[in-house]
C-alpha positions as CSV (number, residue, x, y, z in Angstrom):
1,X,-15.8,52.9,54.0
2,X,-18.8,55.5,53.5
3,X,-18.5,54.4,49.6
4,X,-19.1,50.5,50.5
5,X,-22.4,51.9,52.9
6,X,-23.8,53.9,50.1
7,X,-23.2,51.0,47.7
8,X,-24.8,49.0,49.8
9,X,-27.9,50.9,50.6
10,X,-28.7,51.1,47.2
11,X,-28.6,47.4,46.8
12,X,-30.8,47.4,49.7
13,X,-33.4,49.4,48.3
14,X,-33.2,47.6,45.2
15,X,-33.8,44.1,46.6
16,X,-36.6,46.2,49.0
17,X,-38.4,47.2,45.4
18,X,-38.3,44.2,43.3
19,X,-39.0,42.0,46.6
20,X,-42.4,44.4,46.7
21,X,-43.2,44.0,43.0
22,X,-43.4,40.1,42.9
23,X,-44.8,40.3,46.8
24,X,-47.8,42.5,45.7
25,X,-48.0,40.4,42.4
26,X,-48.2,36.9,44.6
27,X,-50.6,38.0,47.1
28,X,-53.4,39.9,45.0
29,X,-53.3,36.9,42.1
30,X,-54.0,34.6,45.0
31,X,-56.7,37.2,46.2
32,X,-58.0,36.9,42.7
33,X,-58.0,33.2,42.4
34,X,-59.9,32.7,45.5
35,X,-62.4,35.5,45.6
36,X,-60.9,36.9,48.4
37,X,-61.4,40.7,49.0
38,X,-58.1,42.3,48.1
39,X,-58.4,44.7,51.2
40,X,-58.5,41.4,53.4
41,X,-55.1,40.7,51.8
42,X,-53.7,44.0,52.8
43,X,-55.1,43.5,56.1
44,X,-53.5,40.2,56.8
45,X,-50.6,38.6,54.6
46,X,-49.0,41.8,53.1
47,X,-49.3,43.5,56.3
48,X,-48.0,40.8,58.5
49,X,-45.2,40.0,56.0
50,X,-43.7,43.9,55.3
51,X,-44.5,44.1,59.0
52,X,-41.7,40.7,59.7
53,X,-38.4,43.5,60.1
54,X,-40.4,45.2,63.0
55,X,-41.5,42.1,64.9
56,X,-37.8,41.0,64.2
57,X,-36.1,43.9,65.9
58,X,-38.8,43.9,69.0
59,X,-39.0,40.4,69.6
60,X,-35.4,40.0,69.1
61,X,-34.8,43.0,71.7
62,X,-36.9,42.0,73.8
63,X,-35.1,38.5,74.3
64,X,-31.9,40.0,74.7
65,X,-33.5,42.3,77.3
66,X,-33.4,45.4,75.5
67,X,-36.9,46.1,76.0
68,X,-36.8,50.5,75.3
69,X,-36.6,49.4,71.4
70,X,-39.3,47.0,71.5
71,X,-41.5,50.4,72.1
72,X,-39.8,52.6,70.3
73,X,-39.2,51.3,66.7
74,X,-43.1,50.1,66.8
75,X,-44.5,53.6,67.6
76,X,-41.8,55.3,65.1
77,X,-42.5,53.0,62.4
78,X,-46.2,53.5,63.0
79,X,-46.1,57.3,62.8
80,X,-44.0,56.7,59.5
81,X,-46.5,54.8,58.4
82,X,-48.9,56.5,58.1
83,X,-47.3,59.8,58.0
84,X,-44.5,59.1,55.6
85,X,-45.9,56.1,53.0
86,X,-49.2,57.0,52.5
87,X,-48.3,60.4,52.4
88,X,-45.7,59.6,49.9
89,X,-47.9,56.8,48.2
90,X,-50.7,59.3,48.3
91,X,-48.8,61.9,46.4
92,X,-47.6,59.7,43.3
93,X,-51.9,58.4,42.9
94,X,-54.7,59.1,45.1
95,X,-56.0,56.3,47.5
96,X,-59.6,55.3,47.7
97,X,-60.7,53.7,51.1
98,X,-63.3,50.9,51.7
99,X,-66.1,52.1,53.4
100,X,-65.3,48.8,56.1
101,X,-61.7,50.1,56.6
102,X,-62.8,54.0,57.2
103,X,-65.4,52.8,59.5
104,X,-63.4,49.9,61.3
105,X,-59.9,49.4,60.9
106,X,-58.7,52.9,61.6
107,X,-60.8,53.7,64.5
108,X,-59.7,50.3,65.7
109,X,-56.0,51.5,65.0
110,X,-56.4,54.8,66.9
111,X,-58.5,52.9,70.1
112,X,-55.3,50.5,69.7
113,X,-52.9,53.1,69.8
114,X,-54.6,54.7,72.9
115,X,-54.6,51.4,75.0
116,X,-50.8,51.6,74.2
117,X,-49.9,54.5,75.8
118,X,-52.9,53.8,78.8
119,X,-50.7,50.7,79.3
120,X,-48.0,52.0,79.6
121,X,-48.4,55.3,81.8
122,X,-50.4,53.2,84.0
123,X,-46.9,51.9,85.6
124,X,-44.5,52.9,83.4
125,X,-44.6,49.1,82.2
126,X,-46.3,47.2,79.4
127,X,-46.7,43.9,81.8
128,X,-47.0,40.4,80.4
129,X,-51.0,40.1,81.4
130,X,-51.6,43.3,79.2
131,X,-49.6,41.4,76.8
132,X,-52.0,38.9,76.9
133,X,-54.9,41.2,76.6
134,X,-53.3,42.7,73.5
135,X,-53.3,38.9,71.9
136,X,-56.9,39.0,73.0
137,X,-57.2,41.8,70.8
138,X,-55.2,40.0,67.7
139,X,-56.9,37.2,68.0
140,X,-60.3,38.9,68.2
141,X,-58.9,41.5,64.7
142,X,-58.3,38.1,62.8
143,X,-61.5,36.5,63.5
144,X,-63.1,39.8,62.3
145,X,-61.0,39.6,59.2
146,X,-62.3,36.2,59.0
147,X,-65.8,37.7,58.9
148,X,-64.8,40.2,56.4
149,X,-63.4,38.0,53.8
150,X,-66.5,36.3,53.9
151,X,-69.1,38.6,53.9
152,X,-67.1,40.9,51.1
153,X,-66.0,37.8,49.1
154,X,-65.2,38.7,45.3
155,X,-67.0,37.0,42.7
156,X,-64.7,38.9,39.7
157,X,-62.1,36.8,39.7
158,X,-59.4,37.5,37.3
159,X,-56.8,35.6,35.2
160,X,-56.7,31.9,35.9
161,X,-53.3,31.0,34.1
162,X,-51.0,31.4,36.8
163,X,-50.9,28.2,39.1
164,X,-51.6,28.8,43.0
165,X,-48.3,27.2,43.9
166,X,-46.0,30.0,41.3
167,X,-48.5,32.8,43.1
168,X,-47.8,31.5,46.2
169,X,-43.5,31.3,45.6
170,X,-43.6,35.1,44.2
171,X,-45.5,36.1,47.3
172,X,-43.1,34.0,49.5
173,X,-39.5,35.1,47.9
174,X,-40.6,38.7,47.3
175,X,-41.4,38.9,51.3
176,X,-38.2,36.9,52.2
177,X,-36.1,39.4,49.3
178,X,-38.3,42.9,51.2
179,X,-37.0,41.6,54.5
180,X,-33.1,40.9,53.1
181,X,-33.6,44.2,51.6
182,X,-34.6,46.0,54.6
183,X,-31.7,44.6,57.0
184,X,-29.4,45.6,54.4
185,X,-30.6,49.3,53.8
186,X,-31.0,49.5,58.1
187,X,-27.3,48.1,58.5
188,X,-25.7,50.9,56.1
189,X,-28.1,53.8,56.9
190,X,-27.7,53.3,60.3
191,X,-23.5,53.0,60.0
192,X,-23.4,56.2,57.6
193,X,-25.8,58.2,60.8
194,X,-23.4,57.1,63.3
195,X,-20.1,58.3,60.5
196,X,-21.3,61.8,60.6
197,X,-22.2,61.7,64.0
198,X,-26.0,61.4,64.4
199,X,-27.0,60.2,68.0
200,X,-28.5,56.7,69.0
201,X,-32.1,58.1,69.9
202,X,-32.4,59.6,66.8
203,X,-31.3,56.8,64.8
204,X,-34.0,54.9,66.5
205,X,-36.4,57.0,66.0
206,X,-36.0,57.7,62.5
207,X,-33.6,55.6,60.8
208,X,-34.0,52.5,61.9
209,X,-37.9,53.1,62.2
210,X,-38.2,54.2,58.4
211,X,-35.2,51.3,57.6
212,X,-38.5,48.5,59.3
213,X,-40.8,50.4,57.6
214,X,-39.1,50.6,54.3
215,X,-41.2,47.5,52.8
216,X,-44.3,49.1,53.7
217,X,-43.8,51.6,51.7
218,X,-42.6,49.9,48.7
219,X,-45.5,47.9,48.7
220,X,-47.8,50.6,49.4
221,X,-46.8,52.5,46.4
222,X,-45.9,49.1,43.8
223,X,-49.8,48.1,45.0
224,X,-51.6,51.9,44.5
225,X,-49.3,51.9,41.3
226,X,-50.8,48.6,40.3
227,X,-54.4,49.6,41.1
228,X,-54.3,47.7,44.4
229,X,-55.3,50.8,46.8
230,X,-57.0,48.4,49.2
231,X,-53.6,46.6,49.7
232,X,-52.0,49.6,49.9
233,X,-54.2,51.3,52.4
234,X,-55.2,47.9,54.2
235,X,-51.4,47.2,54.3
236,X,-50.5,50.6,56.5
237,X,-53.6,50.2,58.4
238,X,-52.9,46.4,58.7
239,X,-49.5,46.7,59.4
240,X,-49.7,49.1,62.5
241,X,-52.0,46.7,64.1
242,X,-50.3,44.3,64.2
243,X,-47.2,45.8,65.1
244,X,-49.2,47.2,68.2
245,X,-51.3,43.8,68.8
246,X,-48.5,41.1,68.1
247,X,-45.3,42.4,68.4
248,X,-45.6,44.5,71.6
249,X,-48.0,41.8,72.7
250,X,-45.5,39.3,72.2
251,X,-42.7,41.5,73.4
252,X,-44.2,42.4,76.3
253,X,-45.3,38.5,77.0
254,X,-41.3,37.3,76.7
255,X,-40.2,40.5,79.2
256,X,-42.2,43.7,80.8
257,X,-41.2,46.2,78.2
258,X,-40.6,49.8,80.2
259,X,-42.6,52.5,79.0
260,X,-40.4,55.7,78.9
261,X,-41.7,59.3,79.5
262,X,-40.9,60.5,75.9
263,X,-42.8,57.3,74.6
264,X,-45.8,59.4,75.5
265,X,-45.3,62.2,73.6
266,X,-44.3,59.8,70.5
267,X,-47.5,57.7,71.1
268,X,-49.9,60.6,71.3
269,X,-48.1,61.7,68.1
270,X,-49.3,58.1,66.4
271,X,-52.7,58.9,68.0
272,X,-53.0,61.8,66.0
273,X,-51.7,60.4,62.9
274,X,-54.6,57.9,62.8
275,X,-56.8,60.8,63.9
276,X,-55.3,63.1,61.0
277,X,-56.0,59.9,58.7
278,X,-59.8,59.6,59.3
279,X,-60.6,63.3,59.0
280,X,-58.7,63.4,55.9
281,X,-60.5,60.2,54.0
282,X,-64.0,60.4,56.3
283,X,-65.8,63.0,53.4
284,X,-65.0,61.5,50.0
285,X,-63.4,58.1,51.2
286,X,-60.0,59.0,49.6
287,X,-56.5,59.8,50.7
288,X,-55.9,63.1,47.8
289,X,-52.6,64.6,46.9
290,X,-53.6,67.5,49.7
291,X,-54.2,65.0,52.1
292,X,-50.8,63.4,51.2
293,X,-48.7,67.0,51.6
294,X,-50.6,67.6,54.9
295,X,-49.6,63.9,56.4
296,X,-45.9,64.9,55.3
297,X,-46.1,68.5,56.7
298,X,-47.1,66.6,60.1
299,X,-44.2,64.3,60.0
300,X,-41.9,67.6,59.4
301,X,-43.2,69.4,62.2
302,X,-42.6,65.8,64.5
303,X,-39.1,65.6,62.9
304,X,-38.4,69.0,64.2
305,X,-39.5,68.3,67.5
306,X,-37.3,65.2,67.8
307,X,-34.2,66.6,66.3
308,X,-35.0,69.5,69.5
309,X,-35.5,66.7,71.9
310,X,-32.3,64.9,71.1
């Protein structure tokens, strides 16, 4: 039985990497063809899509009434975002930051992160109105991406030979094969925890958080791998957004989502993560390999306080 998980997994991950490759492949050829700043493609359509397993579990709880996930596998997979994949993605080839997404998008991330948790220790409770206020919010990021892509546009436009419609069908199957991937690696690494006896809260915490966040981190690496660091960083800093923004805005809007005690400690944790982020990048405007080790020695000391919290 364990054999057929493990077996599984793998296939998981595989379909989670070649989903990424022609994902990443689709979106920046489109950025290319259309002068569009490839950091407004991390921002928006590779973030939104690697962020689709999240939004799938929350939403999906949330309808069934299980609100307590909603909350908790957005802030995990936002702490393993940034602590985990570009740690990880920062370790295999340094990432070099946009001066727009140092000064902008992660301060926005971090004041986004802090409304969060404001929200919810005001009454234990993320209500539908703040719901609303935090599509205010999503609506008011996009229209600033809307401003970016045109102020920033690209005039180096690359190769021409691919059509717009084969771009857009890798960047559509390779989201729809990161997403197959990702439900397949969540289903057997979450069967294998429970088999040797690891509890629910920690499987939600970590398993099934790194399980949504698994095409993230694909993509972050396929992209910095590529030479596409502003889809790899815009995609983490992209993706965390709009987990906040639109999936516990949406969430929230379907059912009040109950704000537990220990999500405070775990949201201050993502707090500091985006705070750890913007000291590390805010000097030379890059994510180095020292930067990388001290992200993951973060996430170690986190994992340690869980695994004592269980």
């Amino acid at each position: 039985m364990i054999a057929l998980k493990i077996l599984l997994l793998c296939i998981g991950f595989a379909l989670l990497i070649k989903g990424a490759d022609w994902f990443v492949d689709g979106c920046s050829g489109i950025a290319n063809r259309f002068g569009i700043p490839q950091i407004v493609i991390g921002l928006t359509i590779v973030a939104m899509g690697t962020s689709a397993p999240e939004a799938a579990v929350s939403i999906t709880a949330a309808l069934k009434g299980n609100v307590g996930i909603s909350v908790g596998n957005v802030i995990g997979s936002n702490i393993l975002n940034v602590l985990i994949i570009l740690g990880i993605t920062s370790l295999i080839i340094p990432l070099n930051l946009k001066k727009s997404t140092l000064k902008y998008e992660i301060p926005f991330m971090i004041f986004m992160s802090i409304m969060m948790i404001v929200m919810g220790i005001e009454k234990n409770s993320i209500s539908r109105i703040e719901g609303m206020i935090m599509w205010f919010f999503f609506l008011g990021y996009l229209m600033y991406l809307f401003f970016l892509s045109r102020k920033e546009k690209d005039d180096n436009l690359e190769d021409k030979t691919e059509t717009i419609w084969k771009l857009l069908m890798f960047a559509i199957i390779g989201v729809i094969t990161i997403i197959l991937g990702s439900n397949i690696s969540v289903d057997a690494a979450t069967a294998i925890a429970k088999q040797i006896g690891i509890s629910n809260r920690i499987i939600g915490l970590t398993i099934v958080a790194l399980g949504t966040s698994l095409p993230e981190l694909v993509t972050s690496i396929i992209a910095a791998r590529k030479g596409n660091d502003d889809i790899a960083i815009g995609n983490i800093v992209g993706s965390n957004i709009f987990n906040i923004l639109f999936v516990i805005g949406t969430s929230s809007i379907i059912i009040p989502i109950k704000f537990q005690n220990p999500f405070i400690v775990d949201g201050i944790v993502a707090v500091l993560a985006g705070i750890s982020l913007f000291l590390l990048t805010m000097k030379r405007k890059q994510l180095n390999r020292v930067g990388g080790m001290i992200l993951l020695c973060e996430y170690a000391v986190y994992s340690v306080y869980l695994f004592n919290n269980n």
